[in-house]
Every structure is written in C-alpha cells, then in structure tokens.
N, C-alpha and C positions, 0 to 999 in steps of 0.2 A: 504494500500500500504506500501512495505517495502523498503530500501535502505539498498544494501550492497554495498561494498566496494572491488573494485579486482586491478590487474593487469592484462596486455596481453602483447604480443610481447615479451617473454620470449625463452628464449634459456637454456638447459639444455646437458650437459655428450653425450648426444644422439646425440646431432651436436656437434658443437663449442662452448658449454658454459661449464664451469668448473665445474656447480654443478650436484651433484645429485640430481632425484626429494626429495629424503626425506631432502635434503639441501637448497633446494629450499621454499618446504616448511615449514621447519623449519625459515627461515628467514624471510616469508612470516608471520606468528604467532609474530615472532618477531617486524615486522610491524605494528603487527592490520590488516592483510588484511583478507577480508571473502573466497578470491577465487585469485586462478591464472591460466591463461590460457597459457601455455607452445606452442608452437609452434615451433619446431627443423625444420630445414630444410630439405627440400625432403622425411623426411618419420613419423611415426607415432608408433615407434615402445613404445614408453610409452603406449600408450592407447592399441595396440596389445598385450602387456606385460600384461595387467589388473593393469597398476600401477595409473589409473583413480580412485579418489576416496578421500574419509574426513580422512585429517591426522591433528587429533585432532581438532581443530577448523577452518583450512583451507580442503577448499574444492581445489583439484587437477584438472585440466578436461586441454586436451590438442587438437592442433588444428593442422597445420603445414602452413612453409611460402616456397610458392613455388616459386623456383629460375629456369628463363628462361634469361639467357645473365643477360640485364639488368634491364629485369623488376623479382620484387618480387612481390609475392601476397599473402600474409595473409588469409586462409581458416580457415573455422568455421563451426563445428557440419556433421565433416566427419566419417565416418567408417570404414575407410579403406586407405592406403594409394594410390596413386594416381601416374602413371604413366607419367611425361609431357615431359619426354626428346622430345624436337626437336620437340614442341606444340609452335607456336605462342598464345603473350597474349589473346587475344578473342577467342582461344580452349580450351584455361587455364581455365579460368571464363565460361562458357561453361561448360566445363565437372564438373569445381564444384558444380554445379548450378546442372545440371544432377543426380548429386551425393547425392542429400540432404543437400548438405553445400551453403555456402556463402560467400563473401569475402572482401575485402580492399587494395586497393592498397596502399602499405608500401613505408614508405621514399621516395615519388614521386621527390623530387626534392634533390636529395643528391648529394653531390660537395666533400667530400672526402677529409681527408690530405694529404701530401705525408710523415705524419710521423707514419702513421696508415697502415695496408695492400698493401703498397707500393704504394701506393695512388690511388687504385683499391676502385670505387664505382658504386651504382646501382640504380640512376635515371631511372624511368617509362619514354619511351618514346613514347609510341602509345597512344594517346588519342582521336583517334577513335574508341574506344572499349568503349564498352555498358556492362548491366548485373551484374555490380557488385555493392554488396554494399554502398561501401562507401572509403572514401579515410581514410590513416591515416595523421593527419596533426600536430603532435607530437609527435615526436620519440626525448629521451632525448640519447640514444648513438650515434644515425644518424648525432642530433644538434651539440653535444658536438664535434664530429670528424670535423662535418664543419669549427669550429669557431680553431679546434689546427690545423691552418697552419704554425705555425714554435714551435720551443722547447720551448723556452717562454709562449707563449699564452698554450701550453699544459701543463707546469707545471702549470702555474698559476692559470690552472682551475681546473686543481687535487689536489693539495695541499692546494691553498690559499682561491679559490672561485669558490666551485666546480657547483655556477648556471651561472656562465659569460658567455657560450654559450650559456643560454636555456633560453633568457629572454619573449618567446611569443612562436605562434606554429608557424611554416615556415610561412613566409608569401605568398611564389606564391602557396603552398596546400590550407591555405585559400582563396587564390583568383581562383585558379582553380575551390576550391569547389564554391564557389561563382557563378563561371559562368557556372556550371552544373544546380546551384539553380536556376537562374535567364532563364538557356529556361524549365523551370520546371521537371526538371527531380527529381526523390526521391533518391537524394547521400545522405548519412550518415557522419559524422565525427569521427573518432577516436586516441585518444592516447595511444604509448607504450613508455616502457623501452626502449626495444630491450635490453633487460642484458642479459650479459655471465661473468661477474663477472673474465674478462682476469687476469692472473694473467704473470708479467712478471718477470725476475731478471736481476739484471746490478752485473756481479761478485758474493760476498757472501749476496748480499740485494735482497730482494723477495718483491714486491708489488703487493695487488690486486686494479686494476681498477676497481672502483666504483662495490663494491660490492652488490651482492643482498639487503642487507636489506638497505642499503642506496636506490636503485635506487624506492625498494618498497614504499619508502616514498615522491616520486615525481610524475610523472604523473600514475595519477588514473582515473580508470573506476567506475562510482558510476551506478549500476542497480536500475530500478522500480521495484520491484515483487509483484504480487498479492496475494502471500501468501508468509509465510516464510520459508526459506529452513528449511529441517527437518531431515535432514542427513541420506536420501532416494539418494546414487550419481543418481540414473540416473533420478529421479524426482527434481533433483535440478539442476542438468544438464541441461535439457528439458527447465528449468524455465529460468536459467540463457541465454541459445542461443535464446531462444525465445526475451527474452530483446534486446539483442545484434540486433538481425534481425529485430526487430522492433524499433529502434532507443530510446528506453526507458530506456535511461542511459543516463549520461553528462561526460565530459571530463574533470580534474583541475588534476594545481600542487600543492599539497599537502605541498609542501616544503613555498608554498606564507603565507597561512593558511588554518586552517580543513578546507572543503567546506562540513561536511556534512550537511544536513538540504537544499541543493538547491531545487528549483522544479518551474518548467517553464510548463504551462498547456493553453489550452484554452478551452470558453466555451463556447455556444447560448442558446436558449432558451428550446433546445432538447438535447443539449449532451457535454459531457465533455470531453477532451483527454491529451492527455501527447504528449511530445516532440516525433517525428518519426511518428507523426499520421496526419488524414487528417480529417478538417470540416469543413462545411459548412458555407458561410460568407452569414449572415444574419444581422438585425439591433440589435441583442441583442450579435454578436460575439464578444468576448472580449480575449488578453492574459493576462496571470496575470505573474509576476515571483515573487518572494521570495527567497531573499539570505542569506545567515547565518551570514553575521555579518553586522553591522550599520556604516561600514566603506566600502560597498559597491558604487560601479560605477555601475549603471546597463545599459548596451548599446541592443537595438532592432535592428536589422540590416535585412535588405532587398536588394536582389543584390547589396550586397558588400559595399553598404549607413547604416551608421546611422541615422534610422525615428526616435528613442525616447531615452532620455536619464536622468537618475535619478539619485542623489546620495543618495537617501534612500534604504533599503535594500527591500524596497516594491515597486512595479511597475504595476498599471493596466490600460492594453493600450484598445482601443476600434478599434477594425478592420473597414477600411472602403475600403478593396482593397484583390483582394487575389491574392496569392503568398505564398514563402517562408519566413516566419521569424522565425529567430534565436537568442539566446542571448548570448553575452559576457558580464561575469560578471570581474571587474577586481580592486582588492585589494589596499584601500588607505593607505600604511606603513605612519605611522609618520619618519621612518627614510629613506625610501628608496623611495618616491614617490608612484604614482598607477603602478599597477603593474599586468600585464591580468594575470587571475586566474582560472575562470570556461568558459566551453565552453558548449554550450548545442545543440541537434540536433534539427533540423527544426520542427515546426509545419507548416502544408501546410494548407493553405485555398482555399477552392476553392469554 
C-alpha cells in the first residue's frame, strides 16, 4: 500500500481563481504535493482542454463544484461537463451519480463576512437529499471568511496569524456527518483549500490572499493506493478516484504537523480493511490506528461519542458492537496545546 499526498477544492483562471493550471501546479511541486484536484465552477473546460495530466512530479486531474443558489456540490471523476441550471440539489447528485462521478457537499454550513463578497454565502440547505458521497467538513477559505467578520479579525489572520480561523473542521459538518453515521448511512469526510489565490490592491499596494503554495500546505488529502502511481494520467487517475470513492484516504492540516505515516484499519479472523470499508464484527474484530508522531491524542468516536482514547501514537481497540467508527487524531504542541490534526473516514462494522 502506498500514500500520497494531494489537494482538492481548488479553483483555477477557469473560474474565479487567479492561477493558471501550470501555476497551480507549479506551487503544488513547490508544496510537496503528489496530486491536485482543481474543480472551477460550472464547467470543466481544463480537463476538455486535455490540460489533465503529470507536470513534473504533480499529477493534475480536475473535477468541478456545482453551484445551484445555495447549495454547492463538489463532483468527482466526471467527463464531461454537466448541465444543472434550474436542477434542485437531489437532481444535482442524481445526475452525477448517473454520470460516473460522485460527490460532497462543500462548505455545508458557511456564515460568510460582510467584508468578503459582500457578505454573499452558500450554506447547503436541503438535507433530505440522499446519494452523495460524503460531506466536506474542512474548507480553510470557507473557515477563514467565517471567522473575518470585521477589518480587525481579517487582518489579523492575514498578516499576523494566518491559522486563527481554522483551528478544527466546522463543527455542525462534523456533527451532521455524525448523525448520517449514526442511522448508518456510508457518508465520507473530506477537506479543501477552496484556493483562488485572490489577489486585491488598496491604491499602488497589490496583495495576494493566501496564496496557492501557502494554502497547499494546510488541509490535505492523504490517499491509500494499491500500487504506485507511474505517470500513466489516466491509470493514476483511475487509482486516485477510486480512493476518493472508497473513502481510502484521511483528512489533516498539514500546517499542525507532517501527518504522513497515519493508517487507521480493521481486522477479524478472515479479513483486513482500510478506513471507507465494511467488516464483519466477529470475536476476533479489532481497529488498530497508528499515528506518526508520539505526541499523538488518539480519539475513537462513534455517533458523535468518544468510546477510546490514547495518548500513545498506537491504539488497538477490540470491536464489541457495530457501527461507524472513526478516528480523530489530534497534535500535543508543547507551545500551543493539543490541537485536532488528522481526520480519518469510517470503518463500518456490521
């Protein structure tokens, strides 16, 4: 098994972001990152473009975030772009599904400045809709806009302390996802940037807001893969959505500390699985996690409870119930306290 290292919820030239893909990528490299998944709103013209593909050691592949009022929805491992004007949410999810893709509903619960867009935001509000993915429950431009509700609080977190909005992932996304988990449904988790790398000017001074290669070094997508990409795009492609769709990846800020080396599994007496998969509770079922530093918290959580909790960076719990559990792993700073750090997708028992 391998682990790479990406980005999603990316915005490029093609919407509302300032960069170009080869600028995108390039800061991505500049990162460390293995992969970004670009998603421009309403259409897909990079990937129509053939601008999908390895620019140098980043892998490119793009997706789109579909904008209906005020729900958005984050689609993955489409071909084509997609039609939704004047679709309600659950036609949205529907037709991507239809389509060969899949999705996430993006910044579920976003509150918006009024010193940002004019204080124009796009909270999910239909949560009787079915079908999709998984939610995104860390968006660091969605976070950061919530928390600059006056001129103060927004320099302060551009200039001085650019993580004071983003210190966890939403908490009602968490608990949403939570209460999907708990009537057993299979929701997923995931974190974005949401970058577009704004760039504004006050007179003769030009500033860019939280540039690409900064935001690339905050909330990250770590994939499983069963083999290693081999700079085949559309076999790496394949490998990479397939992860995505199967919840065989974790979610961390990157900015807390590395997180790579996490892995969160379960096992019985017949089979092994990874985080997004389903086994059978038996007397031998067990999770294991393992965290990368020894300055781990390691939390087990089942509807929305903490059942186990460690501060060793090793953790092997023994199933006696099934359900959803998931782990939050979360960073003990000798100068800044613990501080949540990896998020991982559910293993289901049943």
């Amino acid at each position: 098994m391998y682990e790479y290292v990406g980005s999603v919820h990316i915005h490029s030239n093609y919407s509302d972001g300032t960069g170009s893909v080869e600028e995108i990528a390039r800061a991505a490299r500049e990162a460390r990152l293995d992969f970004v998944i670009i998603t421009d709103h309403q259409n897909m013209k990079g990937y129509l473009e053939g601008r999908e593909g390895w620019y140098d050691s980043t892998l490119v592949l793009f997706g789109t975030e579909l904008n209906q009022e005020d729900h958005h929805y984050l689609a993955f491992n489409l071909k084509e772009e997609l039609d939704t004007r004047g679709l309600a949410p659950q036609e949205v999810i529907d037709l991507v599904n239809q389509k060969g893709g899949f999705g996430f509903i993006a910044h579920p619960f976003e509150k918006g400045s009024p010193l940002v867009l004019q204080g124009r935001h796009y909270p999910w509000k239909d949560w009787e809709v079915h079908g999709f993915q998984g939610i995104e429950i860390w968006n660091y431009t969605s976070q950061w806009r919530d928390g600059a509700q006056n001129l103060l609080k927004a320099l302060y977190s551009i200039y001085l302390h650019r993580n004071s909005n983003l210190k966890c992932p939403c908490p009602q996304a968490l608990q949403a996802w939570d209460r999907h988990l708990a009537r057993g449904e299979k929701v997923l988790a995931l974190g974005g940037t949401d970058a577009h790398a704004i760039r504004v000017k006050a007179g003769p001074l030009q500033a860019e807001v939280f540039p690409y290669p900064f935001l690339f070094r905050t909330i990250t997508t770590h994939v499983y893969l069963p083999l290693q990409l081999r700079g085949d795009t559309l076999h790496d492609r394949a490998m990479i959505m397939d992860s995505l769709k199967k919840g065989h990846y974790f979610t961390a800020n990157d900015q807390v500390h590395p997180s790579q080396g996490f892995l969160f599994f379960a096992e019985n007496s017949q089979e092994q699985c990874l985080s997004g998969d389903t086994i059978a509770l038996n007397k031998k079922t067990a999770l294991e996690v393992e965290a990368p530093s020894p300055r781990s918290t390691i939390k087990v959580i089942k509807e929305g409870k903490v059942i186990r909790e460690s501060s060793s960076p090793n953790l092997v719990f023994k199933v006696l119930e099934r359900g959803a559990f998931r782990v939050e792993v979360h960073y003990r700073s000798l100068l800044k306290g613990e501080r949540p750090w990896i998020y991982s997708n559910p293993i289901f028992v049943v």
